[in-house]
NULO-42167 format. One record per residue: residue in one letter; y negated, x negated, z of N, C-alpha, C in turn. Coordinates in Angstrom, 2 decimals. Layout:
<nodes>
<aa: A; nv: Y; nu: X; nw: Z; cav: Y; cau: X; caw: Z; cv: Y; cu: X; cw: Z>
...
</nodes>
This chain:
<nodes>
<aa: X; nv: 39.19; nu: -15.33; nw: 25.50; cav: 40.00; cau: -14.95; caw: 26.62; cv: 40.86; cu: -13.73; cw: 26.31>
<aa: X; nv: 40.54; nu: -12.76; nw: 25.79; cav: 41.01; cau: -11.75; caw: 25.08; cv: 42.29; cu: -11.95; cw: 24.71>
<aa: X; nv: 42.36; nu: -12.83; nw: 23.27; cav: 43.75; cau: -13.47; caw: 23.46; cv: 45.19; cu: -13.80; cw: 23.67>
<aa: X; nv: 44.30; nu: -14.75; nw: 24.98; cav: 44.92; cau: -15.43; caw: 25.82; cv: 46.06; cu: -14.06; cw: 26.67>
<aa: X; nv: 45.42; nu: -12.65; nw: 26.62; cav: 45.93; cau: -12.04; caw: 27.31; cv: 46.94; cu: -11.09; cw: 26.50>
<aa: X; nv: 46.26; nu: -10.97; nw: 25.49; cav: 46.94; cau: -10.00; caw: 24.35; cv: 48.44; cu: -10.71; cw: 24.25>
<aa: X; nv: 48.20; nu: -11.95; nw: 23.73; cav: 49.80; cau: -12.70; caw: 23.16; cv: 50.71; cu: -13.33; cw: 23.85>
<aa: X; nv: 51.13; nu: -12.92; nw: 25.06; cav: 51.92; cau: -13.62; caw: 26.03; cv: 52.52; cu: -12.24; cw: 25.90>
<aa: X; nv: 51.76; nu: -11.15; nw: 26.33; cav: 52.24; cau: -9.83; caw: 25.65; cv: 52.82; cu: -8.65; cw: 24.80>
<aa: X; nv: 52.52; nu: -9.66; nw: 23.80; cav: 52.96; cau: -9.24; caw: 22.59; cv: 54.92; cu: -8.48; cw: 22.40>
<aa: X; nv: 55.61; nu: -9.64; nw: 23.08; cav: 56.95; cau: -8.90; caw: 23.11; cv: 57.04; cu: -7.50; cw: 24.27>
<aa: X; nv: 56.53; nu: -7.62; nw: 25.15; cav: 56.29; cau: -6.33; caw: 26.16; cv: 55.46; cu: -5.48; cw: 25.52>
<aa: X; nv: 54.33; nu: -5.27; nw: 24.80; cav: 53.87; cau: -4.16; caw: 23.97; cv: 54.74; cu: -4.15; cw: 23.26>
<aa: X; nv: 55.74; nu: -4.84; nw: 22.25; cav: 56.56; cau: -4.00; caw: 21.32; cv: 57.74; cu: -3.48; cw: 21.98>
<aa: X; nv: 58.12; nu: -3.62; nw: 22.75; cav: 59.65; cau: -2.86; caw: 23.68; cv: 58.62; cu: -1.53; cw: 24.02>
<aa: X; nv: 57.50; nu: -1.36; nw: 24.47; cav: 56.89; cau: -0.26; caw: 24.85; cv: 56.46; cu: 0.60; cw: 23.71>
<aa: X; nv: 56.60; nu: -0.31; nw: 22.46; cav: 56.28; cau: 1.12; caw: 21.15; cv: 57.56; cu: 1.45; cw: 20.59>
<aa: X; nv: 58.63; nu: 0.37; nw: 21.06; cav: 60.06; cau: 1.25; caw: 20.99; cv: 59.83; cu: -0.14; cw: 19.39>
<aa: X; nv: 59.16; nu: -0.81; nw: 18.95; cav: 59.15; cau: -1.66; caw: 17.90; cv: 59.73; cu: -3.13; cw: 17.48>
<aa: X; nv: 60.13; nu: -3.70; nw: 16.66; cav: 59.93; cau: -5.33; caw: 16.91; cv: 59.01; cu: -5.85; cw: 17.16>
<aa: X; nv: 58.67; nu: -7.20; nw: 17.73; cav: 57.27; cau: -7.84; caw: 18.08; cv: 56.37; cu: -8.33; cw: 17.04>
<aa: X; nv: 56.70; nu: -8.05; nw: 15.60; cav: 55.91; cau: -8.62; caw: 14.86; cv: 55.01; cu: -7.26; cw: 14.51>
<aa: X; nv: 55.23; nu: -5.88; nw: 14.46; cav: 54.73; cau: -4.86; caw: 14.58; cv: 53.67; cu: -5.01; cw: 15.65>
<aa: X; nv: 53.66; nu: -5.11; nw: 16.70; cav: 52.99; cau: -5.10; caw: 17.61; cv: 51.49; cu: -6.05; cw: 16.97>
<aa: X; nv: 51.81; nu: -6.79; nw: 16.35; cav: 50.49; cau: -8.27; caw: 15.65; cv: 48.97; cu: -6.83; cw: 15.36>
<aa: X; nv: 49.27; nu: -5.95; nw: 14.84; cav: 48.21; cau: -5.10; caw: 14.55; cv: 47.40; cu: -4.97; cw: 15.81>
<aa: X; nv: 47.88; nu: -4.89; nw: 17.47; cav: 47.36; cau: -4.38; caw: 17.89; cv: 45.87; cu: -6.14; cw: 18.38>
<aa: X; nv: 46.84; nu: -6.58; nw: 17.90; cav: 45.68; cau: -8.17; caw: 18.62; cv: 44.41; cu: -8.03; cw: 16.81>
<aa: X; nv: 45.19; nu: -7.83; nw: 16.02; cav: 43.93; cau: -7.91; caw: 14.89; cv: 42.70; cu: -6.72; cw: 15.16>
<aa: X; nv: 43.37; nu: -5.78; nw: 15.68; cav: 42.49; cau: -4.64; caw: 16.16; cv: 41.42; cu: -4.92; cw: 16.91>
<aa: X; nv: 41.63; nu: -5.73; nw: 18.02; cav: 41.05; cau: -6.05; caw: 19.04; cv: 40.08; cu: -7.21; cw: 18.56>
<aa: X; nv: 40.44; nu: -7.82; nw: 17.51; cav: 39.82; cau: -8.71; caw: 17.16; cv: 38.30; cu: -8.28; cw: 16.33>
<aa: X; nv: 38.75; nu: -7.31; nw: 15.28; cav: 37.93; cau: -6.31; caw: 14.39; cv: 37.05; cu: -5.57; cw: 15.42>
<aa: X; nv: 37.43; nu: -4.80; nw: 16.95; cav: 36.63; cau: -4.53; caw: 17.33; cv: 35.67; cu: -5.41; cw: 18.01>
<aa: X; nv: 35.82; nu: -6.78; nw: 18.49; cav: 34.92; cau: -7.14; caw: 18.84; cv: 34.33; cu: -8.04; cw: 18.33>
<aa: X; nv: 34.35; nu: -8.31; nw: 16.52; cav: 33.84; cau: -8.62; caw: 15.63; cv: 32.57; cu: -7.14; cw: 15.12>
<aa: X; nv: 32.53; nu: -6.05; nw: 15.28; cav: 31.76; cau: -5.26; caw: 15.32; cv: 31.25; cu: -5.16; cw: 16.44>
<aa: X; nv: 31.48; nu: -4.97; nw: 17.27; cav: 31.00; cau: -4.99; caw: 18.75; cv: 29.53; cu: -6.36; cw: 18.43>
<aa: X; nv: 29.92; nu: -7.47; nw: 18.20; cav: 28.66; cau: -8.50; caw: 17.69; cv: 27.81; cu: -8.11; cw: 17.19>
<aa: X; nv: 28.38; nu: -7.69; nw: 15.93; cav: 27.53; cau: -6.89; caw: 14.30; cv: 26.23; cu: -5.86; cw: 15.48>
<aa: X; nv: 27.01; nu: -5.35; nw: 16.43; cav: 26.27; cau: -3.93; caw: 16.29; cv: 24.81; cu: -4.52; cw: 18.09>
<aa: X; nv: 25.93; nu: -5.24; nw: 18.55; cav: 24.98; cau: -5.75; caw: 19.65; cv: 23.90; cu: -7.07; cw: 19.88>
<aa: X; nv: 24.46; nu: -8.00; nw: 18.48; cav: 23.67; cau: -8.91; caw: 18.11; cv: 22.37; cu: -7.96; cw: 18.01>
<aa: X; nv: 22.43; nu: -7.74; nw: 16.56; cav: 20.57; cau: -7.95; caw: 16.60; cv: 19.74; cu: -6.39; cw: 17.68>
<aa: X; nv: 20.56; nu: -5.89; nw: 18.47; cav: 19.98; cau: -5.18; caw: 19.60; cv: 19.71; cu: -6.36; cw: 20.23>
<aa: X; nv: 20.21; nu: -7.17; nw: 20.86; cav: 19.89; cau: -8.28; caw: 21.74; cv: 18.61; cu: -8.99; cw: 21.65>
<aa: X; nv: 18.48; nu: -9.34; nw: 20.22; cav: 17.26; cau: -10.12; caw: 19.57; cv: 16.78; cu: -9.37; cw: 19.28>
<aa: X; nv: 16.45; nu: -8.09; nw: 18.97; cav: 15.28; cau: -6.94; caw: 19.34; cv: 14.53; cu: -6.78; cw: 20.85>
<aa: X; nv: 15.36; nu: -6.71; nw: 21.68; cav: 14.43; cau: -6.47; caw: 23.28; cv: 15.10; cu: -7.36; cw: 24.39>
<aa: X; nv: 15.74; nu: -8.75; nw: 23.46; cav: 15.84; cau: -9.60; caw: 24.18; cv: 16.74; cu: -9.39; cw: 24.79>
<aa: X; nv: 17.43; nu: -11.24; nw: 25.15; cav: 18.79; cau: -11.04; caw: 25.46; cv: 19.25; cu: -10.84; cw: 27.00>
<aa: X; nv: 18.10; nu: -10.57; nw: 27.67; cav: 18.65; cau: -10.09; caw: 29.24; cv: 19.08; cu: -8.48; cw: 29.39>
<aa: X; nv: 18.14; nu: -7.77; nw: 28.45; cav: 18.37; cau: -6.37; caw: 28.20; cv: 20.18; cu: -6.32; cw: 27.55>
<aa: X; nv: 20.19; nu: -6.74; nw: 26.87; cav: 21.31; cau: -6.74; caw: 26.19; cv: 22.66; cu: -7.20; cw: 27.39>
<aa: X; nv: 22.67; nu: -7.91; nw: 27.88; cav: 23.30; cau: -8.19; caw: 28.94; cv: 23.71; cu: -7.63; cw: 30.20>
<aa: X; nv: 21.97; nu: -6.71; nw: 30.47; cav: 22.50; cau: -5.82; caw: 31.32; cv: 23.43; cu: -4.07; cw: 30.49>
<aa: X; nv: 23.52; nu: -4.05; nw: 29.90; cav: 23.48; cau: -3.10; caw: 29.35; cv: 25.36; cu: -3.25; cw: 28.60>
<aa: X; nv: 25.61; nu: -4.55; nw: 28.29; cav: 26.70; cau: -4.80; caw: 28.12; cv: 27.75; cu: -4.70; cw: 29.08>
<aa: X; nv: 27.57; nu: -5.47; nw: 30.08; cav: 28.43; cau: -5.18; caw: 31.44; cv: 28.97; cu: -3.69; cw: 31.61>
<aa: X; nv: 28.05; nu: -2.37; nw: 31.56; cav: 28.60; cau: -1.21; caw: 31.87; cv: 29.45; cu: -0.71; cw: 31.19>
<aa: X; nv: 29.10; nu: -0.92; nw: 29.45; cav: 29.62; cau: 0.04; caw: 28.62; cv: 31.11; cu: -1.20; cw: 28.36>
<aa: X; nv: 31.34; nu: -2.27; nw: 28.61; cav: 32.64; cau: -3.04; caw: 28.54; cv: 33.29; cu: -2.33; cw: 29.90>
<aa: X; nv: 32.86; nu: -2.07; nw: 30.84; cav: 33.54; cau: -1.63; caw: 31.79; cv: 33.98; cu: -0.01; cw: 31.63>
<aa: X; nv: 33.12; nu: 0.82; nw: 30.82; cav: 33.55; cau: 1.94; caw: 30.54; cv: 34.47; cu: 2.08; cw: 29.67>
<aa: X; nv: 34.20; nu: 1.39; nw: 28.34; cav: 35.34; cau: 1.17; caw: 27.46; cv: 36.34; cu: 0.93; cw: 27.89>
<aa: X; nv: 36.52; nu: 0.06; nw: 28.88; cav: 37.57; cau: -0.71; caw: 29.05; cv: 38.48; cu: 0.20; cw: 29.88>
<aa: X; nv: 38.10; nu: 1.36; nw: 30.79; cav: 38.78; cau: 2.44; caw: 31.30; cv: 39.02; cu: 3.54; cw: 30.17>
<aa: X; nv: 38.95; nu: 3.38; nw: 29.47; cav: 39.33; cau: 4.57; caw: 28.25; cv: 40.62; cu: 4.02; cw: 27.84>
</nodes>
């Protein structure tokens, strides 16, 4: 879903870095890398104390991140 939202976007983030739109491509690989670590680091927390813990615990800090 991520995406879906990033690349419809893509020409409006580059008029806003003052860039062409192919400049702008870094910012969707970024997003991608972070939540390719974001897995790495919350996978095996999950399968340590189980995946309801992990779930609750996800919800907040995506919502905090996501205001930064």
């Amino acid at each position: 879903m991520i995406i879906n939202a990033y690349v419809p976007g893509l020409p409006h983030l580059a008029d806003a870095l003052g860039r062409p739109p192919p400049a702008a491509q870094p910012v969707v690989m970024t997003c991608l890398v972070g939540l390719a670590v974001g897995q790495l680091a919350a996978g095996p927390m999950s399968g340590a104390s189980g995946s309801a813990d992990g779930r609750a615990g996800s919800a907040p800090t995506m919502t905090t991140t996501a205001k930064v």
